[in-house]
C-alpha positions in Angstrom: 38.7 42.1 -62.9 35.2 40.7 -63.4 35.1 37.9 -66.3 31.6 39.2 -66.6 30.4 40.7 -70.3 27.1 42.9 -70.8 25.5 42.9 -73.9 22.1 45.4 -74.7 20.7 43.5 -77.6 19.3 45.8 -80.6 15.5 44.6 -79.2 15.9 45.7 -75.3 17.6 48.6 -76.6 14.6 49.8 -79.1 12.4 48.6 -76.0 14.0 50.9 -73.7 14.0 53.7 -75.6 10.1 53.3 -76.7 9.7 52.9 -72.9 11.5 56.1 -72.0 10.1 58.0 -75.1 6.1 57.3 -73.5 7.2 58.4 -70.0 8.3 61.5 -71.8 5.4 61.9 -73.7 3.1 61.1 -70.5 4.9 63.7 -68.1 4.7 66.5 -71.3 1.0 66.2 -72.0 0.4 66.0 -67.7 2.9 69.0 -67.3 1.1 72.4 -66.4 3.5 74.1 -68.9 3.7 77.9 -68.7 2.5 79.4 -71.9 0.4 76.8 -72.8 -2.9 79.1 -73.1 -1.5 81.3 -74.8 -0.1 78.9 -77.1 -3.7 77.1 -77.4 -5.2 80.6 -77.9 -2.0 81.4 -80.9 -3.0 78.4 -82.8 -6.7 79.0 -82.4 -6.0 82.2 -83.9 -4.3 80.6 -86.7 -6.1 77.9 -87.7 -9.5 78.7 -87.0 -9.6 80.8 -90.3 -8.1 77.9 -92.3 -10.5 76.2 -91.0 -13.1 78.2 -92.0 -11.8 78.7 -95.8 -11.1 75.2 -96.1 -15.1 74.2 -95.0 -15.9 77.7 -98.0 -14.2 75.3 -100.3 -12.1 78.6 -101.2 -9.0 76.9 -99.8 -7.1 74.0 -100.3 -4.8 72.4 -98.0 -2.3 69.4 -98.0 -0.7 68.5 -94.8 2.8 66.8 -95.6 5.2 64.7 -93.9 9.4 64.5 -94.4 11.4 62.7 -92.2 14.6 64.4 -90.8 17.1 61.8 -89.6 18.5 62.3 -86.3 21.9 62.2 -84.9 22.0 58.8 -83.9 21.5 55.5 -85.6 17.6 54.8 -86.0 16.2 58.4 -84.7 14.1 59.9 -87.3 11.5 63.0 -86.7 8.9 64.3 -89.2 7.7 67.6 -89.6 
C-alpha cells in the first residue's frame, strides 16, 4: 500500500470544471446539430414579432434571470 495521499484543491477543482465546461461549450456551438434550422427558423418565428411590437412601442418586455441551484455543491443555472 502506497503511503501516497491526493488532494484536488477547491481552486484546480473549479479550474477543471471551467476548463471542461468551455470544451463543452466549443464542441456544442461547432456541432452540426440536427434540427438546428429548424430550431433557428422556430425562434425566428417567435421573436421576430416581439421584436416588431417592442420597436411599435406597443409592447413592453423585461427579460429576467433566477438562479436554480444544481445538484451538487457550487452548480447554479439561470433561466
Amino acid at each position: 500500500m502506497s503511503g501516497k495521499h491526493h488532494f484536488v484543491t477547491a481552486d484546480r477543482q473549479d479550474r477543471d470544471l471551467y476548463v471542461r465546461e468551455r470544451v463543452l461549450n466549443s464542441s456544442i456551438i461547432a456541432a452540426d446539430l440536427r434540427g438546428k434550422d429548424h430550431v433557428r427558423a422556430l425562434l425566428f418565428s417567435f421573436l421576430a414579432p416581439l421584436h416588431v411590437m417592442a420597436e411599435m412601442g406597443v409592447l413592453s418586455i423585461q427579460v429576467r434571470e433566477s438562479p436554480l441551484h444544481g445538484d451538487t455543491a457550487r452548480q447554479v443555472h439561470t433561466i
